[in-house]
C-alpha atoms as one frame of an Amber mdcrd trajectory, in Angstrom:
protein
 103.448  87.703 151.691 105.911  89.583 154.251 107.837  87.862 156.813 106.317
  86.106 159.051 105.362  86.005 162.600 106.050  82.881 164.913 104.379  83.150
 168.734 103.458  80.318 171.078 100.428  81.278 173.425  98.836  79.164 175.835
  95.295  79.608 176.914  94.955  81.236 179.729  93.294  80.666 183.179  89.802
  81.970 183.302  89.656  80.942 186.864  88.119  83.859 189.170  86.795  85.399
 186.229  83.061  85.062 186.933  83.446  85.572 190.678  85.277  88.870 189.998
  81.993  89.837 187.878  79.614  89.456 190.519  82.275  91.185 193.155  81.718
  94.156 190.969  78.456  94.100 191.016  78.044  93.445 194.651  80.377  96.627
 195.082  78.343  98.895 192.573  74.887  97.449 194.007  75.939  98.205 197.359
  77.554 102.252 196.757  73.667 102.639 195.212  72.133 101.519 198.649  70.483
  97.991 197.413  70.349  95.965 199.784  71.817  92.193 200.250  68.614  90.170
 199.350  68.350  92.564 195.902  71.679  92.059 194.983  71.698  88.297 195.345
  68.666  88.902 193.095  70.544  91.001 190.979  73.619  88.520 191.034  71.528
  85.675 189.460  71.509  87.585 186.380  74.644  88.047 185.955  75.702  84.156
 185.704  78.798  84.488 184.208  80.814  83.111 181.472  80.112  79.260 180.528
  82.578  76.853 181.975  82.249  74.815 178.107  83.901  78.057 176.320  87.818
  78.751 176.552  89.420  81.692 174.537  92.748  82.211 173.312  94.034  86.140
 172.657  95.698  86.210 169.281  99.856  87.888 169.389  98.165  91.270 167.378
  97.075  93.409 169.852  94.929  94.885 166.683  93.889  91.424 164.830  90.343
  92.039 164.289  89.493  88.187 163.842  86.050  86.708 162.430  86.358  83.660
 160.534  88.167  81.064 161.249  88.763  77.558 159.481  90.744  74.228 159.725
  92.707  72.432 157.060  93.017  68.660 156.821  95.799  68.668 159.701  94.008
  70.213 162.179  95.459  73.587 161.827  93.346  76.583 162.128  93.109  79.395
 160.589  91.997  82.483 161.129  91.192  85.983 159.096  92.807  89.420 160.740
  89.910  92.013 159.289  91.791  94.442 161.393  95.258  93.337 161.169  95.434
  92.804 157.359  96.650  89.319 157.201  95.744  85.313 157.997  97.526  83.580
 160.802  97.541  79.963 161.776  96.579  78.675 165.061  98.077  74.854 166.199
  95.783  74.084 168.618  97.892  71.027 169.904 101.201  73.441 170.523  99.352
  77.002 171.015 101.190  78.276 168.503 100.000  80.774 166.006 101.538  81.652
 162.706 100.872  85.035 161.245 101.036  85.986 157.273 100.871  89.392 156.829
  99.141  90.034 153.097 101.722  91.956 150.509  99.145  95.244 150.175  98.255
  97.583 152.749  94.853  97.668 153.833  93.451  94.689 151.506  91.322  93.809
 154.188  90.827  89.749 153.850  87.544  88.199 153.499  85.650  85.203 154.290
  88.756  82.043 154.811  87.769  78.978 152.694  89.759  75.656 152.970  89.064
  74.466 149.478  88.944  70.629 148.356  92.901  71.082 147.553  93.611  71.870
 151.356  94.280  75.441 150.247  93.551  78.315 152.168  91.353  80.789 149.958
  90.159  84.256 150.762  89.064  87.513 148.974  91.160  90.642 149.532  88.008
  93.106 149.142  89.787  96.419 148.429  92.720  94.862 146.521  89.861  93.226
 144.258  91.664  90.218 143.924  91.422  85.871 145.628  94.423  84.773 147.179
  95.249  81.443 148.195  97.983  80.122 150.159  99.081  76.591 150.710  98.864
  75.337 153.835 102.098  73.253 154.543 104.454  75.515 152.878 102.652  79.118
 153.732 103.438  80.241 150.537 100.601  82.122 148.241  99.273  83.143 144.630
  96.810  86.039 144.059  94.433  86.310 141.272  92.876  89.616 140.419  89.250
  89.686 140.049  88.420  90.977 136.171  85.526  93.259 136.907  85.545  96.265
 139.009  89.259  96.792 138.599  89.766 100.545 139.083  93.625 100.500 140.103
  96.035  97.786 139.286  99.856  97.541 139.069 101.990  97.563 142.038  98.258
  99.095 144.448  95.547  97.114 143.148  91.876  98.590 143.919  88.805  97.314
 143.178  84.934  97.771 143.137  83.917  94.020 143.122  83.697  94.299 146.927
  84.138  90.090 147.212  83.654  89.414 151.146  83.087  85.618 151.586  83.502
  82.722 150.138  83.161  79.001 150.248  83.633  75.574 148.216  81.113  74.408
 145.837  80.689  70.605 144.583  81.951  71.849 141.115  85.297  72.222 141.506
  85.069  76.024 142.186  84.853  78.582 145.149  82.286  80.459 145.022  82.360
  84.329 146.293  80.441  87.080 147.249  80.046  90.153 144.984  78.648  93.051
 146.768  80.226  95.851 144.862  78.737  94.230 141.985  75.182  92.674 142.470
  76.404  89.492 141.734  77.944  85.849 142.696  81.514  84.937 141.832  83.321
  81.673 141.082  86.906  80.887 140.150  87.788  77.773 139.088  90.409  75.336
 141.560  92.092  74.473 138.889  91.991  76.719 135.825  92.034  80.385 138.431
  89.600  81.289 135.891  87.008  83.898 137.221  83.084  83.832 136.386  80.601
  86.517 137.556  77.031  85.386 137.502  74.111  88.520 138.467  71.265  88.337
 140.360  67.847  89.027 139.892  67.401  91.629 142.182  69.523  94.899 141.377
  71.334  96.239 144.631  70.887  93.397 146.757  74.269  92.739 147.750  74.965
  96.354 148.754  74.941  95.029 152.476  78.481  94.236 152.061  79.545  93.105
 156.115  76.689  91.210 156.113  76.388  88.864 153.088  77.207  85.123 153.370
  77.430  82.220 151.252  77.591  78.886 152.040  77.498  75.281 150.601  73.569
  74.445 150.287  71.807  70.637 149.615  72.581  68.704 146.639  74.530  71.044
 144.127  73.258  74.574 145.425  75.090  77.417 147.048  73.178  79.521 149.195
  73.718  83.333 149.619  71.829  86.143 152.080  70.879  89.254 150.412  69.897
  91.453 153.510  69.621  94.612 151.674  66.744  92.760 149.443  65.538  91.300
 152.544  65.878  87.536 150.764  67.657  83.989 150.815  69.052  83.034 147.389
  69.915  79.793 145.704  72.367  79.110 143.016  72.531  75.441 140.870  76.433
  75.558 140.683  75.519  73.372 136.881  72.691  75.246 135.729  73.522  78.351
 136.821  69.756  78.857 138.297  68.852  81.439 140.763  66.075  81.327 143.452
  65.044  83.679 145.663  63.013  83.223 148.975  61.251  86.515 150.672  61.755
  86.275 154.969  58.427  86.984 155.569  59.607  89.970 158.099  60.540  93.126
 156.305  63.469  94.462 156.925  64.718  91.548 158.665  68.413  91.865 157.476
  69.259  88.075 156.385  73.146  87.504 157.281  74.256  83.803 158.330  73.264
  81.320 155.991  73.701  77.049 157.038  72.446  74.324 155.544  71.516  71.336
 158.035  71.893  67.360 157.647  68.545  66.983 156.523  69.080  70.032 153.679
  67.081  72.970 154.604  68.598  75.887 155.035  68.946  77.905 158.624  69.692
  81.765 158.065  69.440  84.495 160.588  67.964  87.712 160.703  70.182  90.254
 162.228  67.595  93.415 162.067  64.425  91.679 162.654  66.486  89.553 166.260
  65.100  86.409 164.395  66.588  83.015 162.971  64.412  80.926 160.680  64.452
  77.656 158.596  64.032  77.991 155.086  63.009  74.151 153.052  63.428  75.090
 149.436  61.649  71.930 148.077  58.939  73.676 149.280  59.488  77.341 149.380
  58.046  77.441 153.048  59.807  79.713 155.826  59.722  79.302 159.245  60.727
  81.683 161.552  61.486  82.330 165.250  61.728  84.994 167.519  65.396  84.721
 169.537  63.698  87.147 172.062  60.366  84.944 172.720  63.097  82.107 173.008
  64.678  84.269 176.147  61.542  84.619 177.621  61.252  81.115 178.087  64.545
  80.670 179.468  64.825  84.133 181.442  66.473  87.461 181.654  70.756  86.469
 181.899  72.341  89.825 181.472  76.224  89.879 180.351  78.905  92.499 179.757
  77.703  92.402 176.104  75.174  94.033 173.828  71.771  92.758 175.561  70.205
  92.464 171.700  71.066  88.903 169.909  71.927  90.706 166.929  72.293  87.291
 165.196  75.128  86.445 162.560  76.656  83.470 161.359  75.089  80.327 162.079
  75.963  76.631 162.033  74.905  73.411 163.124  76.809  71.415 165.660  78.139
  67.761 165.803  74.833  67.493 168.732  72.767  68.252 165.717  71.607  71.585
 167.304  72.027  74.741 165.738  74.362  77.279 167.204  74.488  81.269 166.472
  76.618  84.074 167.052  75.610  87.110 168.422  76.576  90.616 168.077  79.696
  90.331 165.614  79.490  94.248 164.767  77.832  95.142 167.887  79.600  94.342
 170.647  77.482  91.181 171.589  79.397  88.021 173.325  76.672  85.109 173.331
  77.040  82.193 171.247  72.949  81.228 171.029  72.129  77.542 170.642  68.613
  75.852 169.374  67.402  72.326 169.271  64.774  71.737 166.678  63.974  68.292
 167.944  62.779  69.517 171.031  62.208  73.401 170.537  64.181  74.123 173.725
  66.881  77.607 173.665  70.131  78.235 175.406  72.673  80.612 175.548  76.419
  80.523 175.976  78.306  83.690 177.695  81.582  84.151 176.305  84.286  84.803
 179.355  85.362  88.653 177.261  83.212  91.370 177.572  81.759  92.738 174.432
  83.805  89.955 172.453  81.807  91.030 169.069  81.678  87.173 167.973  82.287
  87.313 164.415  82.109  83.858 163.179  81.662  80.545 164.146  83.042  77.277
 162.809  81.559  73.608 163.240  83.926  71.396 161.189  85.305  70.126 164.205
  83.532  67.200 166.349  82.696  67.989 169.782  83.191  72.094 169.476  81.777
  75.285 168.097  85.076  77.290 167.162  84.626  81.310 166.786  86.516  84.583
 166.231  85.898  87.443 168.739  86.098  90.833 166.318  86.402  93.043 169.253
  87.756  90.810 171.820  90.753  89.746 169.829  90.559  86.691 170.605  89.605
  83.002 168.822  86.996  80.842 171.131  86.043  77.101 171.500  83.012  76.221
 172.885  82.661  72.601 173.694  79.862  70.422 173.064  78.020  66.980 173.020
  78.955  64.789 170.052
């Protein structure tokens, strides 16, 4: 690692912010000729950001930040796609640590704190998983031993590992999308294992393949440019793959709930669906039938969902981000007790909200790609 970076940042006041939006609008509304009664109709579709949703603008001006995770103190932290390195974020002092990686341009994958309270994370051109401890900041790198095409002092790679996360096994478990395949290396041996799928060029979808933890001892993985859900036994080494029903629906964020079936979304298709893989059976739902039902709130965002990573919350609802890529900034939120659909508008315009985290009680934690910014949004228990 370089030096690195110490900066203390407080949050700051959002106060004004949504009146300010609907003064503009009043302004543009009225150089147009529309009259008072349309623009208070106008005005009540532009609501504003949500008062449950705070953001916090990283020190790098050019951060890039999507996922972001918290280690056993409390700490987050957060990847810098952009910025080429991992920085820590106190959220009790507001200040944010920054570890610049040792190789130019590595760009940093998927964070994972594994069950040793380290900080793992694919460096997808570098072809290689690094890990850094969290109390001392100090890391290890282990190249990846497939795909290598450079290595030495510049390490480059094909293996194209983007995300990652902790299996019951012992192992984290990565995304191969240069490769067709899954990875694992070992926690305590660094030993690395490549294990192919099925279905040649299915991983080729590189920005938008996720894996996750699934029930009992499966991992679960999208494969949007096969259009499928896969399963891995982390023991058996079994594979399973599920066909979304909608064709090209471009599976991304993969969950899996407290009662074990999996919740993926479907970033082409503007879909999120429920996948129960005792059964095989899919269900799916339309995000913009949802909106209908709740009505048209516009937003200095993409208007599409554009769904991406998705996670259930401590209310036992099941939150969404929208428009990572694309310039979206809604967090989307579902109840599948009671079918009912709500959105949350983050206070930055076209925040591109990367990834969301739910590990901590009471809050939906996200990174805002484009925005440059980390988010909390704050919910029931």
């Amino acid at each position: 690692m370089k030096d690195i970076d110490v900066i203390n940042r407080r949050p700051g006041s959002r106060t004004g912010r949504k009146w300010k939006l609907k003064a503009l609008l009043v302004t543009f509304t009225t150089m147009m000729g529309i009259g008072v009664s349309e623009q208070a109709s106008i005005a009540q579709l532009l609501p504003g950001p949500s008062s449950q949703i705070t953001d916090y603008a990283l020190p790098n001006v050019l951060s890039g930040p999507c996922e972001i995770e918290f280690d056993r103190r409390g700490k987050a932290w957060i990847e810098e796609v952009v910025g080429n390195a991992i920085t820590r974020y106190d959220p009790s002092s507001g200040q944010f640590t920054r570890y610049p990686l040792s190789q130019p341009g590595a760009l940093p994958g998927g964070i994972e704190i594994g069950p040793d309270d380290g900080i793992w994370f694919p460096e997808l051109t570098a072809n290689r998983i690094t890990r850094i401890d969290a109390v001392t900041g100090t890391s290890e790198s282990y190249p990846i031993p497939f795909g290598q095409i450079v290595s030495g002092t510049l390490n480059i790679g094909a293996a194209v590992a983007t995300d990652m996360a902790a299996g019951p096994d012992n192992g984290i478990w990565f995304s191969m999308s240069g490769m067709g395949a899954i990875g694992r290396i070992d926690i305590t041996t660094k030993q690395v294992e490549v294990i192919t799928l099925p279905t040649p060029l299915s991983t080729v979808s590189a920005l938008t393949q996720i894996i996750q933890r699934g029930p009992g001892n499966l991992m679960v993985i999208s494969l949007a440019a096969a259009n499928k859900i896969a399963t891995i036994d982390v023991f058996t080494r079994q594979i399973k793959e599920y066909t979304i029903p909608t064709p090209a629906a471009l599976p991304q964020g993969v969950t899996t709930d407290r009662d074990g079936m999996i919740w993926f979304t479907e970033t082409g298709a503007q879909k999120f669906g429920k996948l129960d893989v005792n059964t095989g059976q899919i269900q799916e739902f339309s995000i913009l039938a949802l909106r209908a039902q709740i009505g048209l709130q516009l937003s200095l965002g993409n208007p599409l969902p554009f769904p991406g990573p998705i996670r259930q919350g401590s209310d036992g609802k099941i939150y969404f981000a929208q428009g990572g890529f694309e310039a979206g900034n809604k967090i989307g939120q579902y109840d599948p007790l009671t079918g009912t659909y709500k959105e949350f508008i983050v206070p930055t315009a076209a925040a591109g909200i990367c990834d969301i985290n739910n590990s901590q009680d009471g809050a939906i934690w996200f990174g805002e790609f484009t925005g440059n910014k980390i988010g909390k949004l704050r919910i029931t228990s």
